[in-house]
TORTORLO-916186 format. One line per field, with one value per residue: y, z, x of N, C-alpha, C, O in turn; residue in one letter. Coordinates in pm, whole numbers. Atoms other than C-alpha are relative to their C-alpha. Layout:
n_c2 <- c(Y, ...)
n_c3 <- c(Z, ...)
n_c1 <- c(X, ...)
ca_c2 <- c(Y, ...)
ca_c3 <- c(Z, ...)
ca_c1 <- c(X, ...)
c_c2 <- c(Y, ...)
c_c3 <- c(Z, ...)
c_c1 <- c(X, ...)
o_c2 <- c(Y, ...)
o_c3 <- c(Z, ...)
o_c1 <- c(X, ...)
type <- c(A, ...)
//
This chain:
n_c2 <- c(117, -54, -57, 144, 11, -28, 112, -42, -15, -175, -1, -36, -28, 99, -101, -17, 28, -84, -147, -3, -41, -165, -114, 12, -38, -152, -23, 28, -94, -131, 1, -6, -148, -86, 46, -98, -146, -2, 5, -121, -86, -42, -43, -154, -51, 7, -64, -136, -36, -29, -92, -118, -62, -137, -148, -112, -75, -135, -92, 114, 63, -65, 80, 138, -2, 145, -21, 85, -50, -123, -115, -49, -149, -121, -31, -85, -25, 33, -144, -129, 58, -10, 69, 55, -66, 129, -38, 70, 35, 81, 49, 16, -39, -84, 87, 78, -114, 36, -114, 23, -25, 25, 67, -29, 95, 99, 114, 151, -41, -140, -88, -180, -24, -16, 170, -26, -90, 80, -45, 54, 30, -74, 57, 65, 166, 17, -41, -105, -107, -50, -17, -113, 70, -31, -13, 31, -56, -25, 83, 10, -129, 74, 79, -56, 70, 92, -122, 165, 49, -85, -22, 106, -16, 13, -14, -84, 139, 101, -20, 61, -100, 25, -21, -85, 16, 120, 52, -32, 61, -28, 0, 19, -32, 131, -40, 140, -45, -146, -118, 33, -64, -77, 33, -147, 28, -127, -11, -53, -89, -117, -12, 48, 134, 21, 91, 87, 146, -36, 139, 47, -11, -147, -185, 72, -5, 21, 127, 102, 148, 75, -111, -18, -116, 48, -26, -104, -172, -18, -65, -134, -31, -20, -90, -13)
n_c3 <- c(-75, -56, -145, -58, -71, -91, -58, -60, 143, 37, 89, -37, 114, -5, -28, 78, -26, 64, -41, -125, 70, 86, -88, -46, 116, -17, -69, 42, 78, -68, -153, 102, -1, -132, -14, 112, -64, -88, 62, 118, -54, -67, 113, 58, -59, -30, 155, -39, -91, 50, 74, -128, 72, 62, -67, 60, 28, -41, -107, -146, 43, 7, -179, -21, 24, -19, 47, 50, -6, -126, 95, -65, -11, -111, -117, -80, -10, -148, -57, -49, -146, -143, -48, -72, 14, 90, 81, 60, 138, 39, 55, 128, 53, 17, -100, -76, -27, -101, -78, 39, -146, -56, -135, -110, -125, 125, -50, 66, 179, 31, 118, 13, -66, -49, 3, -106, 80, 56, -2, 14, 15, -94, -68, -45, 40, -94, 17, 103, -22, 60, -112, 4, -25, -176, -33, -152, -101, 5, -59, 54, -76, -103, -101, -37, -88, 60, 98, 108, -35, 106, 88, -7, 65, -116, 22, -161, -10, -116, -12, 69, 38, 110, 4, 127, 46, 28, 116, -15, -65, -75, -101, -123, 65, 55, 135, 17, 112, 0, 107, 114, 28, 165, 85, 39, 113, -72, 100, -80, 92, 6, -118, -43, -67, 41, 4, 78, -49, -134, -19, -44, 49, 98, -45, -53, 69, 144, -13, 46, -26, 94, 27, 127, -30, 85, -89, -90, 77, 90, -30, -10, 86, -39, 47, 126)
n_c1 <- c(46, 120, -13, 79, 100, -118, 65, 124, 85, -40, -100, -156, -89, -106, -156, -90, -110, -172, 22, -124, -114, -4, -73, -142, -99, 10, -106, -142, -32, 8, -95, -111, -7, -10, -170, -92, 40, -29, -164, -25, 4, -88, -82, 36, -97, -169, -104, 36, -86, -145, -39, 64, 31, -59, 15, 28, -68, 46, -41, -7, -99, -125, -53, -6, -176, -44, -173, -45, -133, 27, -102, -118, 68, -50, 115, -82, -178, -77, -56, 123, 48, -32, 18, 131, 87, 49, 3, 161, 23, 106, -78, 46, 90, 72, 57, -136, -103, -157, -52, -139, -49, -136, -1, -115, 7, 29, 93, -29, 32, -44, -62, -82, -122, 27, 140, 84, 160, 110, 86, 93, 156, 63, 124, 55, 34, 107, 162, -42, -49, -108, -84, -46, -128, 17, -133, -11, 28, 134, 122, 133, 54, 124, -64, -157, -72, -49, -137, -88, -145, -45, 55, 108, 129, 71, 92, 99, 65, 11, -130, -92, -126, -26, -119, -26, -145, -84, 103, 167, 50, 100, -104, 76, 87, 77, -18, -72, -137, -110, 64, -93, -46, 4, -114, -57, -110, -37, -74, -53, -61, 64, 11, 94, -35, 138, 121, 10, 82, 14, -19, 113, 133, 15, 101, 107, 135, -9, -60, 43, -52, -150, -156, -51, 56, 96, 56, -22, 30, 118, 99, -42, -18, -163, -61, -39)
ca_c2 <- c(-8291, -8261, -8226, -8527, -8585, -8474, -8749, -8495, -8435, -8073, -8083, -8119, -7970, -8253, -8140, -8007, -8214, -7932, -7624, -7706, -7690, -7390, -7181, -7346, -7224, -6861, -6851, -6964, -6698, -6398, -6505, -6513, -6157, -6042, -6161, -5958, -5658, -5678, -5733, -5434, -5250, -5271, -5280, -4906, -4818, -4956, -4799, -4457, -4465, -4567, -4305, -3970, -3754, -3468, -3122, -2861, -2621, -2246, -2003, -2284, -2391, -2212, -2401, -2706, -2633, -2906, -2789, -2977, -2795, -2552, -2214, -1972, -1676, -1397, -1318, -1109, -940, -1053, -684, -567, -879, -793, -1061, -1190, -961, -1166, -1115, -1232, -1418, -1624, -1919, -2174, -2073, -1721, -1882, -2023, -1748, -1813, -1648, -1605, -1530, -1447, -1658, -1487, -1848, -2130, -2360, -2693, -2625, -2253, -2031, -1730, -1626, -1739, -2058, -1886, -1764, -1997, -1994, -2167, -2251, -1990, -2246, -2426, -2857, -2860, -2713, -2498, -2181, -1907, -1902, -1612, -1618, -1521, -1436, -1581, -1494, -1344, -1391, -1407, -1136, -1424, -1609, -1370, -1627, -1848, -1702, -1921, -2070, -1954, -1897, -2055, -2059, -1986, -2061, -1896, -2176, -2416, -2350, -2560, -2470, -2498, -2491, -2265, -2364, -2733, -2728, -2644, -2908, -2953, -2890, -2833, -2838, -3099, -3014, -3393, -3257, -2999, -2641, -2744, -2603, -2305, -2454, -2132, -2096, -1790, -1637, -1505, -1279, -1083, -1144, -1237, -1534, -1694, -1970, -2285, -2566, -2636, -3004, -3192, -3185, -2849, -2665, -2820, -2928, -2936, -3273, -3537, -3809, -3847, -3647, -3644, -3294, -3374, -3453, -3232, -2888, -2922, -2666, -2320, -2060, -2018, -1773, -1585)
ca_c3 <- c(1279, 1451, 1816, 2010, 2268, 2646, 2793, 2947, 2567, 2578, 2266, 2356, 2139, 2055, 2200, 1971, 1973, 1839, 2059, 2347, 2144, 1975, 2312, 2425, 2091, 2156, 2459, 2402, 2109, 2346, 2636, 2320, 2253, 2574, 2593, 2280, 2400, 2695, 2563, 2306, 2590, 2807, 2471, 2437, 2736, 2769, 2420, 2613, 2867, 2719, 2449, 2614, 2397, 2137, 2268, 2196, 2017, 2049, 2337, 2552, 2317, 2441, 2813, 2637, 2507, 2489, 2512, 2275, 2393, 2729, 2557, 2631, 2800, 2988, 3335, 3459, 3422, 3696, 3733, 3823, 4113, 4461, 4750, 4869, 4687, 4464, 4092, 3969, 3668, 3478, 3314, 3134, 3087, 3117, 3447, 3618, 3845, 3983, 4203, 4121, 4405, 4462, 4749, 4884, 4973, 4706, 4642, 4485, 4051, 4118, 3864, 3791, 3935, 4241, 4189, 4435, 4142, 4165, 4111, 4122, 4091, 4362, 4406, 4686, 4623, 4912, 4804, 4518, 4747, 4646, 4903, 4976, 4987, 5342, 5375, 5654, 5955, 5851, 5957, 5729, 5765, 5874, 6123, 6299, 6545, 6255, 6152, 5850, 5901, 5577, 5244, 5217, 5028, 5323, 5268, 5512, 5398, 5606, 5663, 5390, 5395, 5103, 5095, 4811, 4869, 4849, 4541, 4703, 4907, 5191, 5535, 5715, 5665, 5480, 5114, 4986, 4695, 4675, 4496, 4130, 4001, 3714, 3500, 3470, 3182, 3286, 2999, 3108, 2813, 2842, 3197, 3128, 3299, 3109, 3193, 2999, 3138, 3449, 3638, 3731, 3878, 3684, 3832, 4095, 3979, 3605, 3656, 3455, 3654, 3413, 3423, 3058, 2989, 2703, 2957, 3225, 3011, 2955, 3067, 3007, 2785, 2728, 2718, 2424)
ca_c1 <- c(-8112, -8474, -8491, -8587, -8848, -8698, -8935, -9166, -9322, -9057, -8830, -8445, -8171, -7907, -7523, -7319, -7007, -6759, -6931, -6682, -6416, -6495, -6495, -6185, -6045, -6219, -6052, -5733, -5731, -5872, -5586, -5325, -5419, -5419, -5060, -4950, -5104, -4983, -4624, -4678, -4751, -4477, -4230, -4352, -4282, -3935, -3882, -4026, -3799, -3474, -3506, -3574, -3809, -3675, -3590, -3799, -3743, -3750, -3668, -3562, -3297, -3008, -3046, -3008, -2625, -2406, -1980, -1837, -1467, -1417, -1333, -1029, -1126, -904, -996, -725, -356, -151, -23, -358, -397, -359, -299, -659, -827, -1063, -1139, -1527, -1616, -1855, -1704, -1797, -2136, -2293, -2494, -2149, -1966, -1632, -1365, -1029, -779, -393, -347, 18, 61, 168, -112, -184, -224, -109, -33, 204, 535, 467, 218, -44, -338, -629, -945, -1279, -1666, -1841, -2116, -2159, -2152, -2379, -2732, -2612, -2557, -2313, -2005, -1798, -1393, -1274, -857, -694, -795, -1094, -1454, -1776, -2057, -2288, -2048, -1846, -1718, -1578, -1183, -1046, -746, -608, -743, -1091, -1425, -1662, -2023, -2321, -2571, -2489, -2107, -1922, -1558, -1359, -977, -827, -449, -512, -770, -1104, -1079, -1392, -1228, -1574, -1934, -2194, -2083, -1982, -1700, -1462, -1530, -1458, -1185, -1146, -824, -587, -315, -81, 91, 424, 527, 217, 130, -238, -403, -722, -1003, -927, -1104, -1240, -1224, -1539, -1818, -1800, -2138, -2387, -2697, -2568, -2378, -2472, -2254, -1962, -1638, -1669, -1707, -1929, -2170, -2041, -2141, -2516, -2769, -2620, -2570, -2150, -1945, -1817)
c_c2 <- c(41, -39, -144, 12, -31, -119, 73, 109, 121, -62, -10, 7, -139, 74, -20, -46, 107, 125, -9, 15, 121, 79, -74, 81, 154, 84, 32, 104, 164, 7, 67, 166, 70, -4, 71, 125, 52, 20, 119, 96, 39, 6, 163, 54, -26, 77, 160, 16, -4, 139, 117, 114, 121, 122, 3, 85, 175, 131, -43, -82, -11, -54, -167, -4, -92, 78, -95, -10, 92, 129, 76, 140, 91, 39, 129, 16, -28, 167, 75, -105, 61, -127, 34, 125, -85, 67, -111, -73, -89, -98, -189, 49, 171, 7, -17, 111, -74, 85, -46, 103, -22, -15, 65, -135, -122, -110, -100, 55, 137, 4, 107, -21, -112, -153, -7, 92, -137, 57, -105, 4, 100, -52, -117, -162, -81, -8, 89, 182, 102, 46, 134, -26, 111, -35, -83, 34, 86, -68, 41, 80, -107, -74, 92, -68, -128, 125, -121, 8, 27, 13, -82, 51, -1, -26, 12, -107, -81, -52, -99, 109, -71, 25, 22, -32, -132, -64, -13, -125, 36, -27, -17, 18, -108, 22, -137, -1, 194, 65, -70, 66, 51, -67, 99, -14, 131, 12, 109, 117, 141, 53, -68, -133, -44, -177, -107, -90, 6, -209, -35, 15, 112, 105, -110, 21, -22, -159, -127, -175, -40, 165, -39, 165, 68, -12, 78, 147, -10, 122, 177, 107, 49, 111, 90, 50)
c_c3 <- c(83, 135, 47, 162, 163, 143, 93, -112, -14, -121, 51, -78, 36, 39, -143, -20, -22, 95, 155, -48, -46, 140, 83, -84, 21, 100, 47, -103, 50, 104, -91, -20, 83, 3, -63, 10, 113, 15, -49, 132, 106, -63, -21, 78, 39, -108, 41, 78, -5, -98, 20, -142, -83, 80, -55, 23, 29, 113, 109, -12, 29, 114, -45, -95, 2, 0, -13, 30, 120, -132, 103, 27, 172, 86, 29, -61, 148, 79, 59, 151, 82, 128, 44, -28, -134, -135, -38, -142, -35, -97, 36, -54, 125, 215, 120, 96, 87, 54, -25, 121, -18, 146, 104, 85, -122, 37, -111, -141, 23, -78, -13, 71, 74, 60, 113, -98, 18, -26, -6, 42, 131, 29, 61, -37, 67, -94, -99, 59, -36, 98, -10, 25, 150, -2, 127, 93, 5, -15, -114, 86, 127, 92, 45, 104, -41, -17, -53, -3, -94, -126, -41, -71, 109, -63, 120, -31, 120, 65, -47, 28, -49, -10, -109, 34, 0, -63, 39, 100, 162, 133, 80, -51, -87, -164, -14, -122, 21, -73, -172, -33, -130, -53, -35, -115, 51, -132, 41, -63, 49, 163, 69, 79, -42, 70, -121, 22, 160, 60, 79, 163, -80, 119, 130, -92, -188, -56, -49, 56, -30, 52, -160, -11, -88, 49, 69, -36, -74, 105, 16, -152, -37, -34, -114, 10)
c_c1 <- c(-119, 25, -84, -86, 99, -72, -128, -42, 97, 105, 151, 99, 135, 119, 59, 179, 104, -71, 109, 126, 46, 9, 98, 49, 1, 65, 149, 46, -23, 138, 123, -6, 12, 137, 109, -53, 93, 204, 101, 1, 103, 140, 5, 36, 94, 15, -2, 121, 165, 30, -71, -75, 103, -33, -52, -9, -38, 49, 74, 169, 123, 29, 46, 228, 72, 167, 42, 191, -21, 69, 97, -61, 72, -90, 71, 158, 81, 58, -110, -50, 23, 4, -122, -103, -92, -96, -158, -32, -88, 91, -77, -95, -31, -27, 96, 78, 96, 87, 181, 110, 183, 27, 149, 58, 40, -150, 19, -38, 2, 25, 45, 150, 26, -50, -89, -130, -70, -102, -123, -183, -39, -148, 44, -46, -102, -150, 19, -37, 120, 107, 95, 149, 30, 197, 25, 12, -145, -147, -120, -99, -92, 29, 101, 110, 92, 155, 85, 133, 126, -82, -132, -119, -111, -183, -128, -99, -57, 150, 127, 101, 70, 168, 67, 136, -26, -139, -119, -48, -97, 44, -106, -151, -61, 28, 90, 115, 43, -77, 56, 46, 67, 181, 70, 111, 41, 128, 121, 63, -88, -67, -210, -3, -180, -41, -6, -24, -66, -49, -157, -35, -49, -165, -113, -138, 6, 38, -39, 50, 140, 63, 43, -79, -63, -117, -54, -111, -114, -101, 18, 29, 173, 36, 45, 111)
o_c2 <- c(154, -104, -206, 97, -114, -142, 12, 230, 186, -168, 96, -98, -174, 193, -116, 40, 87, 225, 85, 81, 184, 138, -31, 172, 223, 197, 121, 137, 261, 115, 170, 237, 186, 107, 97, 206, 156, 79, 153, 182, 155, 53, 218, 133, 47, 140, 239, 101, 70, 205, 117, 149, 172, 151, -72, 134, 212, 209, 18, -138, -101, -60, -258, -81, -180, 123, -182, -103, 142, 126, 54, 218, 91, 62, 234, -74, 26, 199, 187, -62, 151, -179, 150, 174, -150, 155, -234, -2, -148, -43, -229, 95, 178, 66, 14, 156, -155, 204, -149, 212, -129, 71, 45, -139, -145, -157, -109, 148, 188, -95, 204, -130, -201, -226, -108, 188, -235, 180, -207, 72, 70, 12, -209, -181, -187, -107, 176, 266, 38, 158, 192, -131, 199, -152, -114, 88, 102, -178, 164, 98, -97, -129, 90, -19, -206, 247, -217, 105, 43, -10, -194, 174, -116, 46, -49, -187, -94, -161, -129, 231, -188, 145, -79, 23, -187, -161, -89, -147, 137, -145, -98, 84, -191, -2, -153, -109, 309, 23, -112, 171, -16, -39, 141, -130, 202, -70, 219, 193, 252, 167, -104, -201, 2, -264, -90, -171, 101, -289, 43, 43, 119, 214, -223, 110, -63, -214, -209, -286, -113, 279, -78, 205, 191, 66, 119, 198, 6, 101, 249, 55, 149, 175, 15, 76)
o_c3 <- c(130, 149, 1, 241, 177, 255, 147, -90, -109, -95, 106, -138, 144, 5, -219, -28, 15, 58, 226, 18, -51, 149, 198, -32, 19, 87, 108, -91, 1, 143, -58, 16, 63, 3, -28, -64, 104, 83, -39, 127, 148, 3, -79, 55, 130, -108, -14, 42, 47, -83, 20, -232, -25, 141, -153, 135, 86, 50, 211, 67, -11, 154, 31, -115, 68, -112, 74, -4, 135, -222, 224, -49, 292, 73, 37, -109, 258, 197, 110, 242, 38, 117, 80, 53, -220, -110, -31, -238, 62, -162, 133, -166, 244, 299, 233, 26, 179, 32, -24, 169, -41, 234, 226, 202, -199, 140, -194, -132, -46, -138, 23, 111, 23, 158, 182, -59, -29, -29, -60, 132, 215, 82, -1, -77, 34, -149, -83, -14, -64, 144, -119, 84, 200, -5, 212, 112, 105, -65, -125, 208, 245, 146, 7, 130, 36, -33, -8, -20, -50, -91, -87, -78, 129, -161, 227, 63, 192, 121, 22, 36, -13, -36, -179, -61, -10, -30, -25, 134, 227, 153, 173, -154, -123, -218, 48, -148, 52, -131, -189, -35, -217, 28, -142, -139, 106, -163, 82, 5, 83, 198, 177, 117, 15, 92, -214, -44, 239, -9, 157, 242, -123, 174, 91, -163, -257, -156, 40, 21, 28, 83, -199, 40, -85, -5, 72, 31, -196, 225, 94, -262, 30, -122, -204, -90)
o_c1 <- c(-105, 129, -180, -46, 189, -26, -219, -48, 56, 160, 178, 124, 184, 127, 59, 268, 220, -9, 144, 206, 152, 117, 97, 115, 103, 109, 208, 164, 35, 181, 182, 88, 47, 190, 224, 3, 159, 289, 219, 90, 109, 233, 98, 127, 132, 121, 75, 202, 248, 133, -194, 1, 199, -136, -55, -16, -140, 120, 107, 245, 198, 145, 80, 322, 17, 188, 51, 263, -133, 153, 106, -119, 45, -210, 8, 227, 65, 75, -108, -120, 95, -107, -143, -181, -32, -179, -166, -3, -137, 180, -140, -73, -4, 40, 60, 169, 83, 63, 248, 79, 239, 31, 157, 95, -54, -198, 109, -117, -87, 67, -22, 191, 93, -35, -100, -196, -12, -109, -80, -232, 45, -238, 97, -160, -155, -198, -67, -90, 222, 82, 94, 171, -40, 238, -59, 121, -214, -176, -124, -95, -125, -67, 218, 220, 149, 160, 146, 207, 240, -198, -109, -131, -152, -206, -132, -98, -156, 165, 225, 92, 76, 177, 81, 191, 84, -207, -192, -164, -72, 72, -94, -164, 23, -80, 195, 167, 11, -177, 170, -18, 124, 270, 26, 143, -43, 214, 84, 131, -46, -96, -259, 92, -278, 43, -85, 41, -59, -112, -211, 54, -164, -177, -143, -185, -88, -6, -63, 11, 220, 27, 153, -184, -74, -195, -170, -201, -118, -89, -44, 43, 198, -21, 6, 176)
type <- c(X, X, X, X, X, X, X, X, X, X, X, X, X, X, X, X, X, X, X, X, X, X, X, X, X, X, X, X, X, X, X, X, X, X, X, X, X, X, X, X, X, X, X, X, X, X, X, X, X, X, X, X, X, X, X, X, X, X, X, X, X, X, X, X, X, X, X, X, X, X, X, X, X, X, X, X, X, X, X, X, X, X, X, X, X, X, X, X, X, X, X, X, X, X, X, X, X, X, X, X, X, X, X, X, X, X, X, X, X, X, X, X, X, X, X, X, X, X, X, X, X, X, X, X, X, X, X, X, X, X, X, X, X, X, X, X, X, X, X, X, X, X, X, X, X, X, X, X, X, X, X, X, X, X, X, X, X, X, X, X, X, X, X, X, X, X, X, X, X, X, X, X, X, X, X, X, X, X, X, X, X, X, X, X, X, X, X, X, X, X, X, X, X, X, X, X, X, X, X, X, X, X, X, X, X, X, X, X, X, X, X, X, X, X, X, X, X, X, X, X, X, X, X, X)
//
């Protein structure tokens, strides 16, 4: 169509009835994409965050462990205990040390003769410090003005105390759960006394949340 006269002799282009349309339409089709972008993009990362990348693999592998079962593993002969003299061990994993103790005293899930063997976790629920066991009446190197009332898990920290006749429970001190405690089996023929489970939270810092112990038993290398 030729261009018509704009009344001051300049040419003027006729409007294009459909060019308003068309960038509505261009619009409307850039916003639309923005929208599915925008969509894709926070689809990706929900899909990131629910599903937690693959280990990898290599040197690293052996922290990522999973116990599918606690294993059975002799600590001690009862003939070789002594009252409140305390026997050392690593249990479940490698990593894990625990303290095993003839209390001279029944306690709560004892074991043996007696029902005064326990034993449990030597870390600290607090700050994952390593606590020391402390007879009764006796004082800790780093508190000599503390004297435990009877059999106790003392920790220098920040002075969790831990009660070994009535299951590790937390008598004093900012530590918000008991010591967890090693699961004993006491065999009476032969006199041993082995490490067959051990009750949640199992280890500070390892704790996944659950008292499934599927869960429980990730970041170590286990026993054999």
């Amino acid at each position: 169509m030729a261009a018509s006269d704009d009344g001051e002799g300049q040419p003027r282009e006729e409007p294009n009835p459909t060019s308003g349309s068309s960038r509505r339409g261009f619009l409307n089709a850039m916003v639309a994409l923005a929208v599915v972008l925008v969509v894709g993009g926070i689809g990706s990362i929900a899909k990131a965050l629910i599903s937690p990348p693959a280990s990898s693999s290599g040197s690293s592998a052996s922290q990522l462990t999973n116990l599918t079962a606690f294993p059975t593993v002799k600590v001690a002969n009862i003939g070789d205990l002594k009252v409140s003299q305390p026997v050392y061990f690593n249990y479940p994993f490698q990593e894990q040390p625990n303290v095993l103790v003839k209390l001279g005293v029944k306690a709560l899930d004892g074991v043996g003769p007696d029902g005064d063997i326990v034993a449990f976790s030597e870390i600290c629920q607090h700050l994952g410090c390593i606590y020391s066991f402390q007879a009764a009446s006796s004082s800790p190197t780093c508190n000599g003005s503390y004297q435990a009332p009877g059999p106790v898990g003392y920790c220098c920290c920040h002075g969790s105390v831990f009660d070994f006749a009535n299951g590790g429970a937390v008598t004093d001190g900012p530590s918000p759960r008991p010591a967890p405690r090693v699961i004993l089996q006491f065999d009476s023929s032969s006199g041993d006394i082995s490490a067959v489970g051990m009750t949640p939270p199992t280890i500070f810092g390892w704790n996944t949340g659950s008292n499934d112990v599927n869960a429980d038993l990730i970041g170590g290398t286990p026993v054999s």
